[in-house]
C-alpha positions as CSV (number, residue, x, y, z in Angstrom):
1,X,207.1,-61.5,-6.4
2,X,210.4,-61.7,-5.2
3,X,209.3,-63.5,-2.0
4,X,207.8,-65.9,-4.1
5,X,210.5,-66.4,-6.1
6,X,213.1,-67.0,-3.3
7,X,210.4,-69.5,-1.6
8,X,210.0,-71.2,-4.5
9,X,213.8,-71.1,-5.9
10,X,215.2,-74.4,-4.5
11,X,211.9,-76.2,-4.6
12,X,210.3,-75.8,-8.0
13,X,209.6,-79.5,-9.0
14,X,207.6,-80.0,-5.8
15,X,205.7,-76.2,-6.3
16,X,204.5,-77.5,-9.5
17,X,203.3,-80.6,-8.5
18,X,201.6,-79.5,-5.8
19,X,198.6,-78.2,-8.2
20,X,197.9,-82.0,-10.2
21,X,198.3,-83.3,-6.6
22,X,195.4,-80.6,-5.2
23,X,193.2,-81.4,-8.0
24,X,193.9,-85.0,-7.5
25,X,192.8,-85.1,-3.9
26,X,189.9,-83.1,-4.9
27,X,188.8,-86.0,-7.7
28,X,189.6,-88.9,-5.5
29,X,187.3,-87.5,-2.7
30,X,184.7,-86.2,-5.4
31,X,184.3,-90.3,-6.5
32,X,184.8,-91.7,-3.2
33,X,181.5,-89.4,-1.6
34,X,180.4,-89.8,-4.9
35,X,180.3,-94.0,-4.4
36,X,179.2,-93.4,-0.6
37,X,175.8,-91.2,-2.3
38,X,174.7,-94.1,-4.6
39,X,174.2,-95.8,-0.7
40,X,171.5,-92.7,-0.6
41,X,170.1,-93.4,-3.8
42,X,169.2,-96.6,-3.8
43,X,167.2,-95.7,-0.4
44,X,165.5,-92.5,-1.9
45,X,165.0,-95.1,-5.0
46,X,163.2,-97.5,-2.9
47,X,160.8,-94.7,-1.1
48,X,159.7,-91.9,-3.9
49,X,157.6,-94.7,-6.0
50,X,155.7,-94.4,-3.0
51,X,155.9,-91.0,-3.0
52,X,154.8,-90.0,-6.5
53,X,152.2,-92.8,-7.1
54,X,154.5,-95.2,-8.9
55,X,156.3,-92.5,-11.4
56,X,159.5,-94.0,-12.6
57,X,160.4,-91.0,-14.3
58,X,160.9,-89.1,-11.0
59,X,162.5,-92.0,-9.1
60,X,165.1,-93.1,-12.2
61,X,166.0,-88.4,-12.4
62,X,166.3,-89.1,-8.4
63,X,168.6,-92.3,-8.6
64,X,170.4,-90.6,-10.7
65,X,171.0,-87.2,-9.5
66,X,171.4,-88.0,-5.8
67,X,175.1,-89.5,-6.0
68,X,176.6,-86.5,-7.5
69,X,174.2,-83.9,-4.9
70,X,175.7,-85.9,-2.1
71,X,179.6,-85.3,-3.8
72,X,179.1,-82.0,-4.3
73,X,177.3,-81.4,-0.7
74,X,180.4,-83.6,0.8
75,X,182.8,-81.7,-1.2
76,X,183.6,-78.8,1.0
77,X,184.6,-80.9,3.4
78,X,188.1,-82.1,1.8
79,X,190.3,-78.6,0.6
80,X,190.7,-77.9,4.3
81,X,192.8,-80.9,5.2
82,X,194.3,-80.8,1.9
83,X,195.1,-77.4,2.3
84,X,196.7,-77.9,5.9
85,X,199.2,-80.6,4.3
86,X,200.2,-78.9,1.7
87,X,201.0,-75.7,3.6
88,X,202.9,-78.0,5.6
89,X,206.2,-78.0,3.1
90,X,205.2,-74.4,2.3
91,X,206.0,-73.5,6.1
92,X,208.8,-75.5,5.7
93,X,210.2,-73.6,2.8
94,X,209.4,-70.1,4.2
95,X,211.1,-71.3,7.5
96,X,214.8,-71.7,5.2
97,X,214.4,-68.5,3.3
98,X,213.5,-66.3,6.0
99,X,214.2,-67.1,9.7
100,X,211.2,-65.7,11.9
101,X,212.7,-62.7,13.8
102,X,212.9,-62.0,17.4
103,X,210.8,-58.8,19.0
104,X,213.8,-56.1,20.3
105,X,212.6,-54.3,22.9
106,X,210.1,-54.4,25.4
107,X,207.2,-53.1,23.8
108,X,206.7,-56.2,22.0
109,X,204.5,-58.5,24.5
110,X,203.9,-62.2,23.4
111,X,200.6,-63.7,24.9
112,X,202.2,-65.6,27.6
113,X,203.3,-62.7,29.1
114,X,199.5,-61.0,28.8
């Protein structure tokens, strides 16, 4: 707790807003693959009347359901850039709080030296 607090201490503003940001990335890319699987819906619209002898029960629940499948499947795909950028300032702040120390001694090996 007190790490965190000393991290966070001269930064608090752009802490909190890193949460409606997170979840604001995560919408924006949930609409856009959403938008992207309406492009797979209308062509799994055009083949399952085929499929099911005409049934447009089947093929409106398909044309329907398929642009939010393809969001969710696409989904995973977006909190790991989103999570590299905004560890970005958190390195940043971690880097003024605490200075990364230097190995004493030779026992310490880095992996150049391996």
């Amino acid at each position: 707790m007190r790490r965190s607090w000393a991290l966070t201490r001269a930064a608090r503003a752009r802490t909190t807003g890193i949460c409606p940001l997170g979840t604001a990335v995560v919408t924006v890319a949930f609409l856009a693959s959403e938008r992207l699987g309406t492009y797979a819906a209308h062509g799994a619209g055009l083949l399952m009347p085929a499929a099911t002898d005409d049934n447009v029960w089947v093929t409106g629940v398909l044309v329907r359901v398929t642009p939010v499948a393809v969001a969710l499947v696409l989904l995973p795909l977006v909190p790991a850039p989103a999570g590299v950028v905004l560890a970005c300032p958190r390195e940043r702040l971690a880097a003024r709080v605490t200075p990364p120390s230097q190995p004493s001694g030779s026992s310490q090996r880095s992996l150049t030296d391996i």
